[in-house]
C-alpha positions in Angstrom: 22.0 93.1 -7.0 25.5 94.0 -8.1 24.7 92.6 -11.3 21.2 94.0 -11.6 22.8 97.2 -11.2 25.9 97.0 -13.5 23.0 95.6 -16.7 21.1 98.9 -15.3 18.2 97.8 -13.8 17.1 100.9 -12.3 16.6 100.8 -8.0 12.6 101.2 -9.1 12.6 97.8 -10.9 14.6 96.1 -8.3 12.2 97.5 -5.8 9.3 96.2 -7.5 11.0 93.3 -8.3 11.3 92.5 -4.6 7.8 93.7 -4.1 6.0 91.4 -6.2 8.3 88.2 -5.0 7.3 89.2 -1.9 3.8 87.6 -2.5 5.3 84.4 -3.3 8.3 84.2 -0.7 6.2 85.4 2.4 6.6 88.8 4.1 9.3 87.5 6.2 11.6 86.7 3.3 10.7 89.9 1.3 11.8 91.8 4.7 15.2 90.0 4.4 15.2 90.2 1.2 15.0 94.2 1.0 17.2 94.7 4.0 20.4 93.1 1.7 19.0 94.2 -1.2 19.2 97.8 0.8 22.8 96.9 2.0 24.2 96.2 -1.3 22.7 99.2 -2.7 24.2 101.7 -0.3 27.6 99.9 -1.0 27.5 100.5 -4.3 26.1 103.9 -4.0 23.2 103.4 -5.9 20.9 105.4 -3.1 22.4 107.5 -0.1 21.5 106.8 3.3 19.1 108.9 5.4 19.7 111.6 7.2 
């Protein structure tokens, strides 16, 4: 994701990204899938966290 972000892919595209794998992968892989994917991007401050 780091390097998603730094060729600026926007958080929309990796989103749907992740969404369309997630027919492929199975819903349990997408889940852990979007739970790093959400890690790295609060890391790099690419979305804030909720309130």
């Amino acid at each position: 994701m780091k390097g998603a972000l730094n060729n600026g892919v926007s958080v929309d595209e990796i989103r749907a990204t992740l969404s369309h794998a997630a027919a492929y992968c199975g819903i349990p892989a997408a889940l852990d899938a979007f739970k790093a994917t959400h890690e790295v991007l609060l890391a790099e401050g690419a979305i804030q966290p909720k309130k």
